[in-house]
VOKE-400745 format. One line per field, with one value per residue (C-alpha): residue number from 1; chain; y, z, x. Coordinates in Angstrom, 1 decimal. Each point is the difference from the previous one (the first is absolute). Example, Ala and Ser with C-alpha at 12.3 -4.5 7.8 and 13.67 -1.06 7.14 Angstrom:
// VOKE-400745
resi <- (1_2)
chain <- (A_A)
y <- (-4.5_3.4)
z <- (7.8_-0.7)
x <- (12.3_1.4)
// end
This chain:
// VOKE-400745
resi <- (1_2_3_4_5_6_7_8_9_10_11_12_13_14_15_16_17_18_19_20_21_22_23_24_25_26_27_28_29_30_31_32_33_34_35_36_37_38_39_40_41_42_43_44_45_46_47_48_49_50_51_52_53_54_55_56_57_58_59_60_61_62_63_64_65_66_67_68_69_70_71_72_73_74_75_76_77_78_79_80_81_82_83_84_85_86_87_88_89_90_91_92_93_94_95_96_97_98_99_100_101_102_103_104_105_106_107_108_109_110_111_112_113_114_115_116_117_118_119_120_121_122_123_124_125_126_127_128_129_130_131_132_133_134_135_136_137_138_139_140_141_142_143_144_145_146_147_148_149_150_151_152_153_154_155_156_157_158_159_160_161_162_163_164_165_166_167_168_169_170_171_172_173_174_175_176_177_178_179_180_181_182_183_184_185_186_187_188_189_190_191_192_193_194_195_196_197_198_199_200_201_202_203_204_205_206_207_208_209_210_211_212_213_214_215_216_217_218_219_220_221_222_223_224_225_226_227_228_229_230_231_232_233_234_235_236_237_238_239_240_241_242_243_244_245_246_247_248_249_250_251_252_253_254_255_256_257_258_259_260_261_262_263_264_265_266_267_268_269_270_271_272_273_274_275_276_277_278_279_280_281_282_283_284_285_286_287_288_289_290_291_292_293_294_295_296_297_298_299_300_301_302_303_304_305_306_307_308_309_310_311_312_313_314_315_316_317_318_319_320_321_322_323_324_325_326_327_328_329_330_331_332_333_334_335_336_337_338_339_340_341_342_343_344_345_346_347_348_349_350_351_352_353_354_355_356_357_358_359_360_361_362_363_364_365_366_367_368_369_370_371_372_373_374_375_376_377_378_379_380_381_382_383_384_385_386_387_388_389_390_391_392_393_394_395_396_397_398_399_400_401_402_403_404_405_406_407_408_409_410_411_412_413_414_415_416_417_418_419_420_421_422)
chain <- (A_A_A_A_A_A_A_A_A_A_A_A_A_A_A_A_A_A_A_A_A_A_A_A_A_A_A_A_A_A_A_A_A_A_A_A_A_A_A_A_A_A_A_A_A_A_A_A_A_A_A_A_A_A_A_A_A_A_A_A_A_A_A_A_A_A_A_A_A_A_A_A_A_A_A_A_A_A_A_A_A_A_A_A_A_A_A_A_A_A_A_A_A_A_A_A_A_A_A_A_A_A_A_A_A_A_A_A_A_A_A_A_A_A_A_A_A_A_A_A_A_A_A_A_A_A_A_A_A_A_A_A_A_A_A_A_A_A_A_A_A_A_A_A_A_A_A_A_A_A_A_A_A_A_A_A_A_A_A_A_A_A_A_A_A_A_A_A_A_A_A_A_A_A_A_A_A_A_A_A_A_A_A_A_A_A_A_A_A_A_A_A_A_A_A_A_A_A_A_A_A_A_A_A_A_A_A_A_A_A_A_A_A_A_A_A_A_A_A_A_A_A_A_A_A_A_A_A_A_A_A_A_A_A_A_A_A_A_A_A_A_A_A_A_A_A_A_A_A_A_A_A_A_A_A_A_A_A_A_A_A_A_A_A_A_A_A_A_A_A_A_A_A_A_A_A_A_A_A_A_A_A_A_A_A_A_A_A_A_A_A_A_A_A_A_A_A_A_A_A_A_A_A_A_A_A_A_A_A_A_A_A_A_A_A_A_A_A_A_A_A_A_A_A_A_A_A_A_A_A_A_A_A_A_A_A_A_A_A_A_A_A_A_A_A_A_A_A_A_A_A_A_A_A_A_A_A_A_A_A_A_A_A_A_A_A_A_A_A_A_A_A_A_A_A_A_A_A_A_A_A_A_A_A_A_A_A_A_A_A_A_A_A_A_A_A_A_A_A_A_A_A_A_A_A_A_A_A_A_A_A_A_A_A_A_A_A_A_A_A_A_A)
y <- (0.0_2.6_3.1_2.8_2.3_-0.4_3.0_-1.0_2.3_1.9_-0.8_-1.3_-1.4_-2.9_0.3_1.5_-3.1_-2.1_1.2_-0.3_-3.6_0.5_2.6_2.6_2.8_3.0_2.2_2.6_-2.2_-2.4_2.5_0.6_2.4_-2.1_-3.6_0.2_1.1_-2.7_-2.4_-3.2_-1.1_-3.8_-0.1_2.1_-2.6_-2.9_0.4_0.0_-3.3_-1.4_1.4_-1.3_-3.4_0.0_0.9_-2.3_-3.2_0.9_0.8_-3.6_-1.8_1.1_-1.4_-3.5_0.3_-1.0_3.2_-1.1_-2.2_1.6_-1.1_1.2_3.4_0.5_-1.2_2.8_2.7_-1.5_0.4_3.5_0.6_-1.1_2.1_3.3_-0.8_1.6_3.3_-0.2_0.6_2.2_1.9_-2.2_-0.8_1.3_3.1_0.3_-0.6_2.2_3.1_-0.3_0.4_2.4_2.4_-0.6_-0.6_1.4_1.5_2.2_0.8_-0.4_1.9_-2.0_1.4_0.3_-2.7_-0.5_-1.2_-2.5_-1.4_-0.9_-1.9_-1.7_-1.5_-0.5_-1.8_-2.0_-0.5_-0.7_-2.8_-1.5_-0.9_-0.7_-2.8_-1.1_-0.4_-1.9_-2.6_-0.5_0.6_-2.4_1.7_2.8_-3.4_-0.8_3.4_0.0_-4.2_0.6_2.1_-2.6_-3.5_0.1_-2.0_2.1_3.6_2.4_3.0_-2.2_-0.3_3.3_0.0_-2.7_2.5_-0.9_1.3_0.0_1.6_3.6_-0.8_-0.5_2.2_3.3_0.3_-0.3_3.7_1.5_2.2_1.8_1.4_2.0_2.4_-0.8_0.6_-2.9_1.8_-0.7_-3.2_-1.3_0.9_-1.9_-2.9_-0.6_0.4_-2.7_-2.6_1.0_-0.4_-3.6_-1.0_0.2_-2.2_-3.2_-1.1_-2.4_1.9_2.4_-1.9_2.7_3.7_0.6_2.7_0.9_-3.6_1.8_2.5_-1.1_-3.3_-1.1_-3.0_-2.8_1.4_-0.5_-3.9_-0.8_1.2_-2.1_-2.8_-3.3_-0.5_-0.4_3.1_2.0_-0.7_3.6_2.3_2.9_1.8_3.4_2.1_1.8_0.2_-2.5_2.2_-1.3_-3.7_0.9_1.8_-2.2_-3.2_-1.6_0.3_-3.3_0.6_-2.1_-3.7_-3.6_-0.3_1.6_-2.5_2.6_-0.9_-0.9_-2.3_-2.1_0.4_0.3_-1.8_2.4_2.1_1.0_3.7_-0.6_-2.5_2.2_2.8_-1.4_-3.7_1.3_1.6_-3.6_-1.1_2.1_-0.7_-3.6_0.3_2.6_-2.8_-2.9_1.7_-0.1_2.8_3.7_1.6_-2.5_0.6_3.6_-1.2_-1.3_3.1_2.5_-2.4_-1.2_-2.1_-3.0_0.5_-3.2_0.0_-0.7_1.6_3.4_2.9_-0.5_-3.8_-1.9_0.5_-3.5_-1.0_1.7_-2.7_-0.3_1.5_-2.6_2.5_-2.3_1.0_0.1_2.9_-1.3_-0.3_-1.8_-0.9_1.5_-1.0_3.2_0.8_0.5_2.5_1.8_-0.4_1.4_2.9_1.4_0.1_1.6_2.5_0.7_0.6_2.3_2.3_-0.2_1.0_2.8_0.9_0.0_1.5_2.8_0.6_-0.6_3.8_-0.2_-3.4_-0.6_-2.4_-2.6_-0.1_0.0_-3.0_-2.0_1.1_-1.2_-3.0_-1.0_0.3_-1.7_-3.5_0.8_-0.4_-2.9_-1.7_0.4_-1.2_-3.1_-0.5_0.4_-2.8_-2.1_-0.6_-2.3_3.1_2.5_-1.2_1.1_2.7_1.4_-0.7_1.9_2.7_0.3_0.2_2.8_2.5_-1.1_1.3_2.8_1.4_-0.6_2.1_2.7_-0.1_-1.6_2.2_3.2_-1.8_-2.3_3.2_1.1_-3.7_1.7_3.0_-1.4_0.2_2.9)
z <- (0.0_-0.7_0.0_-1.4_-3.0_-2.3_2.1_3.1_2.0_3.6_1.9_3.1_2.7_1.7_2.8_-2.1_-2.0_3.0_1.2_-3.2_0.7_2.8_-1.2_2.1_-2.1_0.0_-2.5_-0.1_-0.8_-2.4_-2.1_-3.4_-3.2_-2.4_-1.1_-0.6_3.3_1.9_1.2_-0.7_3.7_-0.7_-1.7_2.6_2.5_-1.1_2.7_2.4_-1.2_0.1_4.2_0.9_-1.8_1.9_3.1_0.0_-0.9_3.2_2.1_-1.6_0.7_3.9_0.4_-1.6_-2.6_-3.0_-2.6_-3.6_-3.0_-1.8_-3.0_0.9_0.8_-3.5_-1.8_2.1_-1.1_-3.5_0.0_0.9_-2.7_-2.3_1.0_-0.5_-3.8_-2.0_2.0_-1.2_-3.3_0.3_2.7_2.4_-1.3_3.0_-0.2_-3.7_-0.1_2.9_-1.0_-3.5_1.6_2.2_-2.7_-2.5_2.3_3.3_1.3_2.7_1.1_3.8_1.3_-0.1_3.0_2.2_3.1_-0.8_-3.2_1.3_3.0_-2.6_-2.6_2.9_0.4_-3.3_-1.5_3.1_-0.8_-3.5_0.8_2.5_-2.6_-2.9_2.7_0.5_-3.6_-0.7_2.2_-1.1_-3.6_-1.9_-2.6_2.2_2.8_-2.7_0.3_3.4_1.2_-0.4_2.7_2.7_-1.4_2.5_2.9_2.1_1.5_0.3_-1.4_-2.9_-0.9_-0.1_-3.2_-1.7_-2.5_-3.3_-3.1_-1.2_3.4_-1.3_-3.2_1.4_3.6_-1.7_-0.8_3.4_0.7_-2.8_1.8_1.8_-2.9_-0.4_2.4_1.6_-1.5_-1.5_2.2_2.9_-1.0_-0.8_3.3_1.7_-2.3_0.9_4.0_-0.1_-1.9_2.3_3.1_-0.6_-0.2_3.7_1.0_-1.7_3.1_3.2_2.1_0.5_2.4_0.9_-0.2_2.7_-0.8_-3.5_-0.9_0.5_-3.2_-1.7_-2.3_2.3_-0.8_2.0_-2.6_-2.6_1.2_0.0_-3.6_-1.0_1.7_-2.1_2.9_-0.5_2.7_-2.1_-3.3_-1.6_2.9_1.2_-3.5_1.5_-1.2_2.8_1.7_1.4_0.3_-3.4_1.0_3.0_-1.9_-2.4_1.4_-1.2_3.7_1.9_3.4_-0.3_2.3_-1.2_-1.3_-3.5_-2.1_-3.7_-3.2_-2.9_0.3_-2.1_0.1_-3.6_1.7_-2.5_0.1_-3.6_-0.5_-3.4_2.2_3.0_-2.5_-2.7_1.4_0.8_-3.2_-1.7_2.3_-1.1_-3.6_0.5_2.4_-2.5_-3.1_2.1_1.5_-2.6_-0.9_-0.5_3.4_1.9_-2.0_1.0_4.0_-0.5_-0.6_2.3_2.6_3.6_-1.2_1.9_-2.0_-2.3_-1.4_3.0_2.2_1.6_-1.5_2.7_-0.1_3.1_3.3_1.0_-3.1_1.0_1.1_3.9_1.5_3.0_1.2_-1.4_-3.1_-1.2_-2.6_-3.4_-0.5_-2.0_1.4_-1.5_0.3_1.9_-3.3_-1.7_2.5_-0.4_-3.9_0.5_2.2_-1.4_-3.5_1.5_1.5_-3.3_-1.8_3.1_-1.0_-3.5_0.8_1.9_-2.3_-3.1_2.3_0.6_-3.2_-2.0_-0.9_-1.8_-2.4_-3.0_0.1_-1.8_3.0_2.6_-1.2_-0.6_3.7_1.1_-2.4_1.7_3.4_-0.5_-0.9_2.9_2.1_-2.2_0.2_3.8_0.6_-1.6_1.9_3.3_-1.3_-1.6_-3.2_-2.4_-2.7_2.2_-0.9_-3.4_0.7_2.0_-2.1_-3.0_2.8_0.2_-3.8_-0.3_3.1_-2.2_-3.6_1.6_1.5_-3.0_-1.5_2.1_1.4_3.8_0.1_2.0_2.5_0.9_0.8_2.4_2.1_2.4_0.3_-0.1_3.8_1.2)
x <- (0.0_2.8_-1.8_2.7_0.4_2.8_2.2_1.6_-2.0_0.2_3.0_-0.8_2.0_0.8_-2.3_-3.1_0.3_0.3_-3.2_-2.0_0.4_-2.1_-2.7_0.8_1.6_-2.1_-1.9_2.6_2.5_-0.9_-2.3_1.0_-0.9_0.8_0.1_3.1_1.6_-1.5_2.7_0.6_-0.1_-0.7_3.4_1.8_-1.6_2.3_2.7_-3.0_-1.4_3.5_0.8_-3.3_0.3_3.0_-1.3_-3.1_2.7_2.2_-3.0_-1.9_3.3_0.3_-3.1_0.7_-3.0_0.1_0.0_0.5_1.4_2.7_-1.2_-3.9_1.8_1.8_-3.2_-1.6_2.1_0.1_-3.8_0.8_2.2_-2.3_-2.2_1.7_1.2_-2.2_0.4_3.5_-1.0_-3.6_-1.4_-2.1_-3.5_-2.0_1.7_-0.2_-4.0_-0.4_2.2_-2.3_-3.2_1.3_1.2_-3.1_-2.9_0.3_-3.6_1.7_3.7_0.8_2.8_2.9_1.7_-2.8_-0.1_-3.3_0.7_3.1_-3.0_-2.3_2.3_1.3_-3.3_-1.2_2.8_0.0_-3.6_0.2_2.8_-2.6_-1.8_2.6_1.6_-3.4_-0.9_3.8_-1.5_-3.6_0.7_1.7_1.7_1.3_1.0_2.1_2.1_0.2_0.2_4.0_-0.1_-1.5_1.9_2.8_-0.5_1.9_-0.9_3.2_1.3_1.1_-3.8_-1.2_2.5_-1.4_-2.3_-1.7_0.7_-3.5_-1.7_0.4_-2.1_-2.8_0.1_0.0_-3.3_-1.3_2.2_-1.6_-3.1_2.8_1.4_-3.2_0.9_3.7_3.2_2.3_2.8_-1.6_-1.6_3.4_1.5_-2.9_0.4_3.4_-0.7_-3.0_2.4_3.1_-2.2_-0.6_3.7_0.6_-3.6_1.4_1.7_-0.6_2.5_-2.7_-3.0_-2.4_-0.6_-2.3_-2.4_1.2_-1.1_-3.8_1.1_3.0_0.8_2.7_2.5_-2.7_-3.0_2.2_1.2_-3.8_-0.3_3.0_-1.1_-1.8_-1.8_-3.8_-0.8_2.9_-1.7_-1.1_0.8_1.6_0.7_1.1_3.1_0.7_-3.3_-1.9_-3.0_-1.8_0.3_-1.7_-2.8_-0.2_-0.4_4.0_1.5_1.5_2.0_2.9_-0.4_1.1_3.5_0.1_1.4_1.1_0.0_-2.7_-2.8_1.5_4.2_1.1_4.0_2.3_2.5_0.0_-1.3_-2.2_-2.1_-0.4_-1.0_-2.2_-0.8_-3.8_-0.6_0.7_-2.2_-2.9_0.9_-0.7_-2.7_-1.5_-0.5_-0.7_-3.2_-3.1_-2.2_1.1_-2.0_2.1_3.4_-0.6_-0.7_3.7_1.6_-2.7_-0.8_2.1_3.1_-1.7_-3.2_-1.4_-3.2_-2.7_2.0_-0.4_1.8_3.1_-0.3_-0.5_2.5_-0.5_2.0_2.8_2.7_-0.2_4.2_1.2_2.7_2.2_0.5_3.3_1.1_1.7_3.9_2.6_2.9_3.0_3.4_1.9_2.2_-3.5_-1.2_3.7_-0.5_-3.8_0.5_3.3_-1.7_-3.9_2.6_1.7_-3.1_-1.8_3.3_-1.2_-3.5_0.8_2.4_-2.1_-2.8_2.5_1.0_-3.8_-0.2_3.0_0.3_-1.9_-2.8_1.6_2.3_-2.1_-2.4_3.1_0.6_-3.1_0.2_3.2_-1.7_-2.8_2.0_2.1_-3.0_-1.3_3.7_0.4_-3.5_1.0_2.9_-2.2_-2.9_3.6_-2.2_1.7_0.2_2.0_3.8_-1.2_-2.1_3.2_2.3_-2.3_0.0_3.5_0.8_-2.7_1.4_3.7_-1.6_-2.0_3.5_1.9_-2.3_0.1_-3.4_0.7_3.4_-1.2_-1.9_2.4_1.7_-2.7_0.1_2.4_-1.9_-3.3_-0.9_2.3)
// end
């Protein structure tokens, strides 16, 4: 969900961007003219997410519980990475769509400095992604965009990374009505905040809030909404308030052990899968089911719907969690996960690198970029499930980052590895 202009934006510092992690900058700092002075602050978070990743591991590990897979953890952040590609080369999609009715069909103009103004995008674009989350569960289609995003069976920092690349197609419209009347400069800001907000709530280390649990989605909300369990099916959809789950009937307090994951574990590693696996499941489900009203109910209805069934399909079908449950994992030999995690370093310099430097290559040069990246991902995922294909998908790998240098295209962010997180 990047949410920036092509500029770099406001400076802001260290602390500022600290804090927008946490929703609580102010109107009078974070209010902008322009669309293109607003900050990047999802990107300037990175060293953030990296200290509290950190953090949570040494705090996790004090207290002898177990935290995460290492290969779960770089499939996250590949899922992340994947995620953030096309804004390499275009300005992100909900910004794009909302900056265009903003500028050609606005009804009235509120103030874009006035507090007033900050207060009441705060709550509707909070509001509207009440009800975008909500849809992503209880629409199929939109399930499919967003189903990456809950198919790790863990809950820690690393998940709130795991993103999908095809969410932001289809949650822009539901921001639309407040580009009637609010500026994209401020929408933008507000955008950013929501998403940024949610990092930190992916976490056990964090048990209870006390009274801010009454207001506020808070890390044991958000466990209940990751959870496969049959009283965490469909609930507690909230960004940063918990307020319109409340209303709205979608709240569950958090009780029996939350056991994460999909309803049905899709056991990969490999980032095409965790992407698109749902959407070939429609597909198929889509020409096996007769007659064109029902076809329809396939792509508009609940992603447990059949025909007979209510729109949401039926709880008790839902596969009963023991507490026993143990999260997938393939057993790699130790030079593997050396091998695996000096090579998903290499290319998160390259990423950053080309992510740096997108304003100034050609095109051609950045989708070989993101070409590169993308069967880095693919390659490395392979490794981590050991399919019988990666030794030659790695070794194709390999041959392409040696052609792509020798022809000059790799060369400047290889460059920018040792840079990358100064």
């Amino acid at each position: 969900m990047a949410a920036t202009a092509a500029s770099p934006g406001v400076a802001v510092s260290p602390l500022q961007n600290l804090r927008a992690m946490f929703y609580v900058l102010g109107p009078n700092e974070s209010s902008f003219r322009g669309l293109e002075e607003v900050p990047d602050y999802v990107d300037k978070a990175t060293p953030f997410f990296i200290t509290l990743i950190i953090l949570e591991f040494i705090v996790k590990w004090a207290q002898k519980g177990h935290l995460l897979s290492l290969s779960d953890g770089i499939t996250s952040v590949s899922a992340g990475i994947f995620s953030r590609l096309p804004d390499i080369i275009s300005r992100s999609v909900e910004i794009s769509m909302y900056a265009y009715v903003w500028n050609n069909y606005r009804i009235i103009e509120l103030p874009w400095d006035s507090s007033w103004t900050w207060y009441f995008t705060f709550i509707g674009v909070d509001f509207g992604y009440y009800w975008f989350h909500r849809m992503a569960h209880e629409i199929n289609f939109l399930w499919a965009g967003h189903q990456a995003h809950h198919s790790s069976e863990y809950y820690n920092l690393f998940t709130a990374l795991r993103q999908s690349v095809l969410q932001k197609f289809g949650s822009w419209i539901f921001y639309l009505p407040l580009a009637f009347c609010i500026p994209a400069s401020v929408y933008a800001v507000h955008l950013q905040f929501n998403l940024l907000y949610q990092f930190w709530i992916h976490t056990e280390v964090i048990e209870n809030l006390g009274p801010l649990e009454l207001l506020l989605n808070t890390p044991s909300h958000h466990r209940v909404h990751h959870g496969r369990n049959q009283y965490c099916i469909d609930k507690n959809y909230g960004g940063t308030l918990i307020i319109w789950d409340r209303i709205f009937g979608t709240f569950a307090a958090e009780k029996d052990k939350v056991v994460y994951g999909l309803t049905h574990p899709i056991n990969t590693f490999e980032p095409f899968k965790v992407q698109f696996h749902h959407c070939i499941y429609i597909w198929n489900i889509f020409w096996s089911t007769p007659g064109f009203c029902n076809k329809l109910s396939v792509m508009f209805k609940g992603p447990g719907w059949a025909p007979g069934k209510p729109r949401l399909g039926l709880l008790e079908e839902i596969p009963e969690v023991t507490g026993k449950e143990v999260p997938f994992k393939c057993k790699l030999p130790h030079y593997t996960h050396i091998y695996v995690v000096m090579h998903f370093i290499l290319m998160m310099g390259f990423y950053v690198g080309l992510s740096a430097s997108k304003s100034t290559l050609s095109q051609v040069t950045l989708l070989m970029g993101i070409g590169y990246i993308i069967l880095t991902l693919t390659s490395i995922g392979f490794l981590m499930d050991q399919r019988p294909e990666a030794p030659f998908l790695e070794s194709a790998r390999c041959s392409v980052f040696l052609a792509l240098h020798k022809l000059g295209y790799l060369e400047m962010h290889i460059a920018l590895l040792s840079i990358a997180y100064e």
